[in-house]
C-alpha positions as CSV (number, residue, x, y, z in Angstrom):
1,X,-20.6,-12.2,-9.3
2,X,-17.0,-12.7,-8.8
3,X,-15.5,-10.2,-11.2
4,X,-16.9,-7.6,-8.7
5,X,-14.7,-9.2,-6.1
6,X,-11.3,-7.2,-6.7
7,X,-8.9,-4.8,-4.6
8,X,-8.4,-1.7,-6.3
9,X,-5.2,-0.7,-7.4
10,X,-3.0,1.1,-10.0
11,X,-2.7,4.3,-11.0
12,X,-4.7,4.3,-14.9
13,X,-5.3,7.8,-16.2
14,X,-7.8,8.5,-18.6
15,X,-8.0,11.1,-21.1
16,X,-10.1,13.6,-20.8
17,X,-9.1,16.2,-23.3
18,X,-11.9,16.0,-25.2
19,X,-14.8,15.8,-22.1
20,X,-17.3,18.8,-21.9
21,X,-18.4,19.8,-18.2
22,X,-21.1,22.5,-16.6
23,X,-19.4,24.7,-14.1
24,X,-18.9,27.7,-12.8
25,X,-21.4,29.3,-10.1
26,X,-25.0,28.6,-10.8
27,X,-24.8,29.2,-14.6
28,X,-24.2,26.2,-17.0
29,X,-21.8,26.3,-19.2
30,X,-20.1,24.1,-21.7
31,X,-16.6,24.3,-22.2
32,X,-13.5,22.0,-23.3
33,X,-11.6,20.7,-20.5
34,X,-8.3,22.5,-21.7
35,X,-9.7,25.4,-21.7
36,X,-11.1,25.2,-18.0
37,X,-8.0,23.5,-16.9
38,X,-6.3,26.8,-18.3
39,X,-8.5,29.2,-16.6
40,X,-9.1,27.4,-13.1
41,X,-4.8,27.0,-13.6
42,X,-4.2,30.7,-13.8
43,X,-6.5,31.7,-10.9
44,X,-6.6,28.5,-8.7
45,X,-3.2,29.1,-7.0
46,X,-4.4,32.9,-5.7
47,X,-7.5,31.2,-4.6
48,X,-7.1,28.1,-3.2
49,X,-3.7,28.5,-1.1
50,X,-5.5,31.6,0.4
51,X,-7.9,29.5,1.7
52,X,-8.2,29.0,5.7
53,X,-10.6,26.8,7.3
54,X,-12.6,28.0,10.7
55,X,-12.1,25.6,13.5
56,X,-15.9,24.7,13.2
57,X,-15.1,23.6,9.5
58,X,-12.6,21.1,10.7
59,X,-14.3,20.0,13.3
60,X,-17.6,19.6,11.0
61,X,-15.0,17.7,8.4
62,X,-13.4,15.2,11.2
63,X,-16.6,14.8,12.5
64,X,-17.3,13.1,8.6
65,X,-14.3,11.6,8.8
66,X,-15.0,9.9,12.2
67,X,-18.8,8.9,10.7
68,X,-17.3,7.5,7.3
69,X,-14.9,5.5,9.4
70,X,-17.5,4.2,12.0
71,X,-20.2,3.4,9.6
72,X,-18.0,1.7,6.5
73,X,-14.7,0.8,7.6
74,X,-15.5,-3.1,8.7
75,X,-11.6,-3.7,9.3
76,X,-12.1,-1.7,12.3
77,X,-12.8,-4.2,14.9
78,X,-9.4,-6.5,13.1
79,X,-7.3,-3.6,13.2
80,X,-8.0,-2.9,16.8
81,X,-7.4,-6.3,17.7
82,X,-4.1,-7.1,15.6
83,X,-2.3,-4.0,16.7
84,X,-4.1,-3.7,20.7
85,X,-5.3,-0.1,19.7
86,X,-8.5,1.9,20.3
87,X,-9.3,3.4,17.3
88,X,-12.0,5.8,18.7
89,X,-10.6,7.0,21.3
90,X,-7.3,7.9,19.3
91,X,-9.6,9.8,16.7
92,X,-11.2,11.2,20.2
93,X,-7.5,12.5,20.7
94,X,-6.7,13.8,17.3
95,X,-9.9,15.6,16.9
96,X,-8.7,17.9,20.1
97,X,-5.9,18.7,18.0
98,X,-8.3,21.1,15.5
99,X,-8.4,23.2,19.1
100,X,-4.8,24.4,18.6
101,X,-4.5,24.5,14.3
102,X,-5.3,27.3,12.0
103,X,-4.2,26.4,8.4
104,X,-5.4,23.9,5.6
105,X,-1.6,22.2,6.0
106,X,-1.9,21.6,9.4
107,X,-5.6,20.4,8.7
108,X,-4.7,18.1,5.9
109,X,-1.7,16.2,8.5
110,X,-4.6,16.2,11.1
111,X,-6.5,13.9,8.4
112,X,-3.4,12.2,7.2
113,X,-3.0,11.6,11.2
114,X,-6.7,10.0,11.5
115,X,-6.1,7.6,8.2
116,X,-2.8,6.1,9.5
117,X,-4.9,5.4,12.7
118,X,-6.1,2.3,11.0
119,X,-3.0,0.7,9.4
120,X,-4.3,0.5,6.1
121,X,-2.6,1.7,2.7
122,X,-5.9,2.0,1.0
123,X,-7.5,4.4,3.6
124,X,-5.6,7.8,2.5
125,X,-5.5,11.4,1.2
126,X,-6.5,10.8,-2.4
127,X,-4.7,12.6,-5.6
128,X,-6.0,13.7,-9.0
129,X,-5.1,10.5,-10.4
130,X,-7.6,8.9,-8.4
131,X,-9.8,10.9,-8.8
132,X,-9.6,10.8,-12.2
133,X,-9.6,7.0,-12.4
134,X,-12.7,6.7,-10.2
135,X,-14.8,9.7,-12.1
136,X,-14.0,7.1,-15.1
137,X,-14.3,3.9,-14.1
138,X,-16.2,3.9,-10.9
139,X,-18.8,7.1,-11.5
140,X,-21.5,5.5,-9.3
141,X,-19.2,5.2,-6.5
142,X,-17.8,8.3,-7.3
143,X,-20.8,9.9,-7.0
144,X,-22.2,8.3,-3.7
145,X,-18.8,10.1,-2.1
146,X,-19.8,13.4,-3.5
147,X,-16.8,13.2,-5.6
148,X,-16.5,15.0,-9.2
149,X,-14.0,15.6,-11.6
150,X,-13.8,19.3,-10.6
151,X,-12.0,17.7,-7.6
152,X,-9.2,16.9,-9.0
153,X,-6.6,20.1,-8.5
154,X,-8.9,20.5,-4.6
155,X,-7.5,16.5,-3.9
156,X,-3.5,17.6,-5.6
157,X,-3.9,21.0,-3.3
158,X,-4.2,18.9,-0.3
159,X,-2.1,15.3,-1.0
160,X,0.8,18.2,-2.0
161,X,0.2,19.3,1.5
162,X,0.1,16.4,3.1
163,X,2.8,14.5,1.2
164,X,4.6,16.3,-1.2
165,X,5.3,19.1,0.2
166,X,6.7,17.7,3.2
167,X,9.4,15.1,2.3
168,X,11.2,17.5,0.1
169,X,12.1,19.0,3.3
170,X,14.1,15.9,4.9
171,X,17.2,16.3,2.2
172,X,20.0,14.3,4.9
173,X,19.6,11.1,2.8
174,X,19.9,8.9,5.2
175,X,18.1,5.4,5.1
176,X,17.0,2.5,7.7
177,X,15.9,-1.1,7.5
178,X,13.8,-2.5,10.1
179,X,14.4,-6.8,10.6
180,X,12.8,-8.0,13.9
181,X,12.5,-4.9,15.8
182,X,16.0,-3.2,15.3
183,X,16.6,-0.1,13.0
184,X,19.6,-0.4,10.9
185,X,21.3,2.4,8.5
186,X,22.0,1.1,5.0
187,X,24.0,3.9,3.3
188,X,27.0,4.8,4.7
189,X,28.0,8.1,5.2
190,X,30.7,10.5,6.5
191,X,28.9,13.6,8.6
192,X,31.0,16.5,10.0
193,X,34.2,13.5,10.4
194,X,32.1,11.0,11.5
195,X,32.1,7.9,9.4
196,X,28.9,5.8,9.8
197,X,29.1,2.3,8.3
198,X,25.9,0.1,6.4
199,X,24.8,-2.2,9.0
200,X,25.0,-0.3,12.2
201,X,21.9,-0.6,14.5
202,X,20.1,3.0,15.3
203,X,19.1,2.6,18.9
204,X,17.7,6.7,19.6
205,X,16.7,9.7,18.4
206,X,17.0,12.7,20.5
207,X,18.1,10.7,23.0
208,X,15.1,8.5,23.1
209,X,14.9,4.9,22.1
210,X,13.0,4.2,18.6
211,X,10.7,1.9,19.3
212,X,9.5,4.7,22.0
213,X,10.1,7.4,19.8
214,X,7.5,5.8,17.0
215,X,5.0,5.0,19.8
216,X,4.6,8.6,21.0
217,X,4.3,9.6,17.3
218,X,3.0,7.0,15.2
219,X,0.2,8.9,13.4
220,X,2.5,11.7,12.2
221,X,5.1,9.2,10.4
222,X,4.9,8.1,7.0
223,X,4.8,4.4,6.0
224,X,3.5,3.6,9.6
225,X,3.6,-0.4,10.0
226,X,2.5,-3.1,12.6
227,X,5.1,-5.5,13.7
228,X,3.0,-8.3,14.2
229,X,5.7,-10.8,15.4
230,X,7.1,-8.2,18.1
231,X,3.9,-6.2,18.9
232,X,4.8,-2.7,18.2
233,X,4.3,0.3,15.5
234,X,7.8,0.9,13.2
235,X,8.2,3.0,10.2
236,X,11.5,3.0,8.3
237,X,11.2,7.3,7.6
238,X,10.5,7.6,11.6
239,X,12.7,10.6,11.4
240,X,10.4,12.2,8.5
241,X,7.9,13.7,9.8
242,X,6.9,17.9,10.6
243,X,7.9,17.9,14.2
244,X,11.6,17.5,13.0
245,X,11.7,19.5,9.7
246,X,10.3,22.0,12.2
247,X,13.1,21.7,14.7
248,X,15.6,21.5,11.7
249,X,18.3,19.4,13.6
250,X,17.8,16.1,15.3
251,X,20.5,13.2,16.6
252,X,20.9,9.3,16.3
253,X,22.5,7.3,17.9
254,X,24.3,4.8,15.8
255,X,26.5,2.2,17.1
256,X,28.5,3.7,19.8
257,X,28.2,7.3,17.9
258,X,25.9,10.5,18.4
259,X,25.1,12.4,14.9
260,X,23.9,15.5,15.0
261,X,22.5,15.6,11.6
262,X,20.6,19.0,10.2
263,X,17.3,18.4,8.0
264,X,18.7,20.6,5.2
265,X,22.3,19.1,4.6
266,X,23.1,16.1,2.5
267,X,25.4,13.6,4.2
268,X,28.2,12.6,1.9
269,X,27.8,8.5,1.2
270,X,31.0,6.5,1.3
271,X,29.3,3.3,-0.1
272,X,29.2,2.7,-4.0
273,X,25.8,3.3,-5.2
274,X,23.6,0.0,-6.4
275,X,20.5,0.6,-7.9
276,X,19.0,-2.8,-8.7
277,X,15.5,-3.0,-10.0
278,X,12.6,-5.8,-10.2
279,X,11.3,-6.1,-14.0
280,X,8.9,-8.8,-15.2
281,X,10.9,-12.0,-15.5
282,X,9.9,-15.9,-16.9
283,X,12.8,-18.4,-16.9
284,X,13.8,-21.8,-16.0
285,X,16.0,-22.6,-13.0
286,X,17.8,-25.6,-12.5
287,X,16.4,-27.1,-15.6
288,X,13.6,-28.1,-13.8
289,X,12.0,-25.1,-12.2
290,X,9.9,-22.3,-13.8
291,X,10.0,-19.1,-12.5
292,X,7.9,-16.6,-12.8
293,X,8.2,-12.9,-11.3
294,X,5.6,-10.7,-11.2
295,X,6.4,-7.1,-9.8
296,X,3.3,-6.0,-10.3
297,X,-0.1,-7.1,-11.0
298,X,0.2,-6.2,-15.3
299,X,0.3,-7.3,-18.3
300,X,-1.0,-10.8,-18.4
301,X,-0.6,-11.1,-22.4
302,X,3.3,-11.0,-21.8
303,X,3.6,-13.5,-19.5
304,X,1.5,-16.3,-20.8
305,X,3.3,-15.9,-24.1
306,X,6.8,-16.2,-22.2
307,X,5.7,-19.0,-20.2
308,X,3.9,-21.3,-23.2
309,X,7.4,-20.6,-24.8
310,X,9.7,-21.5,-22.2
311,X,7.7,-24.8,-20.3
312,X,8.6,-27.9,-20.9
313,X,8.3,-31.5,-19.8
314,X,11.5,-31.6,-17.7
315,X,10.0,-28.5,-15.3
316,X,8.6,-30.3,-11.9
317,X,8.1,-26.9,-9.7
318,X,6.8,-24.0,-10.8
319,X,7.6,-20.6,-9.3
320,X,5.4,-17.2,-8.7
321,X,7.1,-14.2,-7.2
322,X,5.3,-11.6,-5.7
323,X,7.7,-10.1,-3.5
324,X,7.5,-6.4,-2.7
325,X,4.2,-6.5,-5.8
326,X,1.9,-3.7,-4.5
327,X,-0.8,-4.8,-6.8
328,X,-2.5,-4.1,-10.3
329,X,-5.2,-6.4,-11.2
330,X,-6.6,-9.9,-10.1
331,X,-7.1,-10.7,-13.5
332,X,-3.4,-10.8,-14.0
333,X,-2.6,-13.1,-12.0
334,X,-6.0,-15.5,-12.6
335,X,-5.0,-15.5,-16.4
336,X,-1.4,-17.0,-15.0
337,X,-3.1,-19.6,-12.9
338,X,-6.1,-20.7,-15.8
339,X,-2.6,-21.1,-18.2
340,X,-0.8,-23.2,-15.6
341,X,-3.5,-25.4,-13.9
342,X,-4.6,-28.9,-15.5
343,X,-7.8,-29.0,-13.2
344,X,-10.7,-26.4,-11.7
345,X,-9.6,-24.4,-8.6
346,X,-12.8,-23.6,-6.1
347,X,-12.0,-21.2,-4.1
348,X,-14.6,-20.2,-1.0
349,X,-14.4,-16.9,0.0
350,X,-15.9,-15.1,2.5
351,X,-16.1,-11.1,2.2
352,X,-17.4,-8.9,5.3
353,X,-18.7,-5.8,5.6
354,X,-20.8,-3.9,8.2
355,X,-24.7,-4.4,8.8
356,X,-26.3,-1.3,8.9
357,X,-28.5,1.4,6.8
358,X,-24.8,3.0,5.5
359,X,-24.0,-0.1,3.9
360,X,-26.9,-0.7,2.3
361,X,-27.6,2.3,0.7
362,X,-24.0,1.4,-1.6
363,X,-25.0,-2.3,-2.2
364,X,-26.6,-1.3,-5.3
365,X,-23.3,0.1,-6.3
366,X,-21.5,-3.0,-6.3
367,X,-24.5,-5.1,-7.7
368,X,-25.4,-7.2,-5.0
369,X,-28.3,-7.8,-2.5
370,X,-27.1,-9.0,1.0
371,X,-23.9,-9.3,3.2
372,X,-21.6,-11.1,3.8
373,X,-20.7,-12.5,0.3
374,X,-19.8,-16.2,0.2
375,X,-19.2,-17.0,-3.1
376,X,-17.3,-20.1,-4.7
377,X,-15.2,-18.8,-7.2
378,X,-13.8,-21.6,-10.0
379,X,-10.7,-20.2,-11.7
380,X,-10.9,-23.0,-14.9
381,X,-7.9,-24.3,-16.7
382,X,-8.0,-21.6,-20.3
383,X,-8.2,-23.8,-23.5
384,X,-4.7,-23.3,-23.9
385,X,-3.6,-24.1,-21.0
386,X,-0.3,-26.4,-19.9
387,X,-1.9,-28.8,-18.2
388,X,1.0,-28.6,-15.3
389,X,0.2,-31.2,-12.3
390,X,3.1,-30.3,-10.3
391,X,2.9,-28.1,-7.3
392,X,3.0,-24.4,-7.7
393,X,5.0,-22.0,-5.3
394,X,3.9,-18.4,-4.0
395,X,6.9,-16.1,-2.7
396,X,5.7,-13.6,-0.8
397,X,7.1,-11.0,1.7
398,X,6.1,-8.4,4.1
399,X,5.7,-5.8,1.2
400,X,3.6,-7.9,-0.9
401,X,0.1,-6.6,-1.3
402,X,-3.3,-5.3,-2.5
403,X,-4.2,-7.8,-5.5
404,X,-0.8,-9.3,-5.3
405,X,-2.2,-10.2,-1.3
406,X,-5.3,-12.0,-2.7
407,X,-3.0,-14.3,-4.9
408,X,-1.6,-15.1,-1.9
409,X,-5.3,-15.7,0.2
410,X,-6.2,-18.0,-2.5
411,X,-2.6,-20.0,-2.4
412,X,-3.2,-20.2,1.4
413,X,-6.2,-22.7,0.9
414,X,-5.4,-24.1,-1.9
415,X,-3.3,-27.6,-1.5
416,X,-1.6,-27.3,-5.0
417,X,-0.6,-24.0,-4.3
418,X,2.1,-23.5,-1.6
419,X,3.1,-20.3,0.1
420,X,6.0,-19.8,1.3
421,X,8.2,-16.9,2.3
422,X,7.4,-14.2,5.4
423,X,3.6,-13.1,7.1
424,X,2.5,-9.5,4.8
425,X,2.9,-6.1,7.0
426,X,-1.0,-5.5,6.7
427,X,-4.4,-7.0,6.6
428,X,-4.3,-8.7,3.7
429,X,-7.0,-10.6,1.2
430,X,-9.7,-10.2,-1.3
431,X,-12.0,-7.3,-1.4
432,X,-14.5,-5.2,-3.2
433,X,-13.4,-1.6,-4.7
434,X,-12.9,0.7,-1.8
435,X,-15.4,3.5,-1.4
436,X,-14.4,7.4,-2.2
437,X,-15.7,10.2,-0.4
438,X,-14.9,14.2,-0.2
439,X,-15.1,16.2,3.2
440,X,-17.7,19.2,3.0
441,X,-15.9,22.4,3.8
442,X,-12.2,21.1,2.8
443,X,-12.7,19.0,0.0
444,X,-10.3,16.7,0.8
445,X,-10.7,13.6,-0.9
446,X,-10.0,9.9,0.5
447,X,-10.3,6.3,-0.5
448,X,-12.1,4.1,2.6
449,X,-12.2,0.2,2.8
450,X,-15.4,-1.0,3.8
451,X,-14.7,-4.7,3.1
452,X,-12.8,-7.2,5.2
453,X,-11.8,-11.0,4.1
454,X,-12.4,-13.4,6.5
455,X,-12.1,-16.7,4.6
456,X,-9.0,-17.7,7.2
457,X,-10.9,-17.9,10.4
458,X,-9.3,-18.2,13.4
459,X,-6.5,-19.7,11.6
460,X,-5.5,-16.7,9.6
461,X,-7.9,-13.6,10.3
462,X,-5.7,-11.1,8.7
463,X,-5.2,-13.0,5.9
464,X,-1.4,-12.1,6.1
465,X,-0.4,-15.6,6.8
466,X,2.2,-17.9,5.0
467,X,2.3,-21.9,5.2
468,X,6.0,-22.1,5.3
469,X,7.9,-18.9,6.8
470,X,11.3,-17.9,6.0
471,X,12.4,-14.9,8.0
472,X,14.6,-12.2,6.6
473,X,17.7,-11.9,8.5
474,X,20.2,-9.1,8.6
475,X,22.6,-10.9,7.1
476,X,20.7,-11.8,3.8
477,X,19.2,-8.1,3.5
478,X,22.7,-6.4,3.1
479,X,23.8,-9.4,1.0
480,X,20.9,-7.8,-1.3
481,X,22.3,-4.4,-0.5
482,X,26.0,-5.0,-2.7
483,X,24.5,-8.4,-5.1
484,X,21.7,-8.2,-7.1
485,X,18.6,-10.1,-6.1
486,X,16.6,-10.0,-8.8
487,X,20.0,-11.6,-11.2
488,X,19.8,-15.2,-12.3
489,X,22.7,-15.9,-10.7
490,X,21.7,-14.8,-6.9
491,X,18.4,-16.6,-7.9
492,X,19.7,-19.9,-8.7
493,X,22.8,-20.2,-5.6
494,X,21.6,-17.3,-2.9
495,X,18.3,-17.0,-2.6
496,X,16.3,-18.5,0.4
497,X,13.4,-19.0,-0.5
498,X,14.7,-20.7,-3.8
499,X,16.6,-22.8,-1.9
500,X,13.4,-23.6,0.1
501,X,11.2,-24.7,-3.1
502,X,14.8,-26.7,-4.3
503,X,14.3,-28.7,-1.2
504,X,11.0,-29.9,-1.6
């Protein structure tokens, strides 16, 4: 039962080079995908970008939307509650907006739009990729959305649209951190003589404050985010979005200074460029600790040859990073835990999804007869395992999730396993493979949740919780900005959370 119990993530390709498919009109034919690819390549661009949607197609397409959302999207009633929002009436709002737009771009931000509405980063605009992976691995559910492998240049038309085609057209190059509801530039710059420094609070845009700014247009940012602690929407690219790249020009106030920046120019950075990057890591700190970072949810093979290499009797804590991992596969991680554990972890979960006729009709998908699921999942020590009885510590931030999140559900009610480190920026948690569905007259493609974890009760019901929280300061971010954070040496004398597990 459990193996179906999984978040789906990753980006796996398959190869479909040598596939045969039946298309074109009402005629069957049989043809190598190359050679279709080649065809629909040459005429696709003439046909498709010439394509214009009638105002009763869009409304017939966010009517699906609003159906899809209604009937499978169980997170509904969480999201409403964690971030104080009415979800149908601010689909109510956005649907007026078909009333006033006449082209497939402005269609596909109207969707984009209604998917940021509930604050989840697997309910959006799908790409080929996806498409591809779930016409491979997933056909059943594939199929019950209506979704082929035909779909895959309609779904790169309109993510283009929707994403690709937009940020390309913010070139300033400016960037902003958001700790505890203050906006703060991290590149420094020099734009028409005025010198801008890393670290300087952005207070407005325009001339209006940014925490009001993102309110009045939260559904037409990009990586739109819930501030739990401080009760309000942020996103970190609030100045990326159409309404400026259609105005061209637009102001911030940083510091004491007003700069008048233009969408199409490049400030000129005064700062030294660090790139610092998060690979797979397995060492021993102190002598006595063993860390373990996982970046992403991959390659479980790797690391339990690195660990069974480097443990030894001296180690006494044992470290898992998951900081800023946006998933992969729960296997991963469960093939880390059966090498480290010395005993049987239950683990009781809880997994929620609507009751009605919708829902039904896709449990045969998933291979299972009733809702909710309970199920006790054992993760068993593997034959080889290290037989560790110390106590075993999850670091987690705000940017941890998908799989990475339900590592961190499980370490939540688990007394060997401790988590530590700061409260996720979404509903977190374990979950079944989210549904995908096309709209009729578009074709847009979209992934939809329809699960929800609720294993945390009234104790945790976004399942974003840690045990021990340490809150990222300003200080320690631009410390991260100029030293490398991911170097043995900031690991072992700098970092918090380290120094948290030392203490212990």
């Amino acid at each position: 039962m459990w193996s179906i119990i999984c978040i789906l993530s990753g980006f796996f390709v398959p190869d479909y080079t040598n596939k045969k498919i039946v298309i074109i009109g009402n005629r069957l034919l049989s043809m190598n995908i190359k050679n279709i690819l080649l065809m629909i390549g040459l005429i696709f661009p003439f046909v498709i970008n010439g394509q214009s949607l009638t105002k009763s197609e869009m409304l017939a397409d966010f009517d699906q939307l609003e159906y899809i959302i209604d009937n499978y999207y169980s997170a509904k009633n969480l999201v409403e509650q964690r971030t104080k929002t009415n979800i149908t009436q601010e689909l109510k709002l956005l649907r007026e907006e078909c009333d006033s737009i006449s082209s497939d771009t402005a269609f596909a931000e109207l969707i984009r739009k209604a998917l940021n509405t509930l604050c989840d980063k697997h309910a959006s605009i799908s790409n080929s990729s996806v498409v591809k992976m779930y016409v491979s691995q997933f056909h059943d559910i594939s199929s019950f959305g209506n979704v082929v492998p035909a779909d895959t240049l309609n779904a790169d038309y309109y993510f283009n649209l929707a994403y690709n085609n937009v940020m390309p057209k913010m070139k300033c190059g400016i960037r902003a951190k958001y700790i505890n509801g203050e906006y703060y530039n991290i590149r420094s710059f020099v734009y028409k003589g005025i010198e801008v420094a890393s670290g300087e609070k952005i207070t407005a845009i325009n001339g209006i404050p940014v925490s009001d700014y993102v309110a009045q247009n939260k559904y037409g940012l990009y990586n739109l985010t819930w501030d739990e602690k401080n009760k309000n929407w942020y996103s970190e690219l609030f100045w990326l979005n159409n309404k400026i790249i259609k105005e061209k020009f637009f102001s911030l106030t940083i510091g004491k200074k007003e700069v008048l920046l233009d969408c199409n120019v490049t400030v000129d950075r005064t700062d030294k460029l660090h790139e610092f990057s998060s690979s797979p890591l397995v060492t021993t700190i102190d002598t006595n600790i063993l860390f373990i970072r996982l970046p992403l949810m991959q390659n479980s093979a790797w690391y339990i040859d690195q660990i069974t290499n480097q443990y030894n009797l001296n180690i006494k804590k044992i470290v898992i990073d998951i900081r800023g991992n946006s998933g992969g596969q729960d296997n991963v991680w469960r093939e880390i835990l059966r090498l480290l554990i010395n005993k049987p972890l239950l683990v009781k979960t809880e997994i929620s999804m609507n009751n009605n006729e919708a829902i039904r009709k896709i449990l045969p998908l998933y291979k299972i007869n009733e809702t909710p699921i309970i199920d006790v999942d054992t993760i068993s020590p593997a034959d080889n395992n290290i037989k560790f009885k110390g106590k075993i510590y999850i670091l987690q931030d705000n940017n941890t999730y998908s799989s990475a999140s339900s590592l961190s559900s499980l370490a939540f009610q688990m007394t060997d396993l401790v988590l530590i480190g700061q409260p996720t920026s979404f509903i977190g948690g374990r979950g079944l493979t989210p549904l995908i569905f096309k709209l009729d007259n578009s074709g847009i493609v979209f992934r939809m949740p329809f699960t929800s974890d609720i294993s945390g009760g009234l104790i945790n019901p976004y399942m974003n919780k840690v045990e021990f929280e340490i809150p990222l300061n300003v200080e320690t971010y631009f410390e991260t900005l100029t030293e490398n954070q991911f170097g043995i040496e900031y690991l072992e004398n700098k970092d918090k959370m380290l120094e948290f597990v030392k203490k212990q």
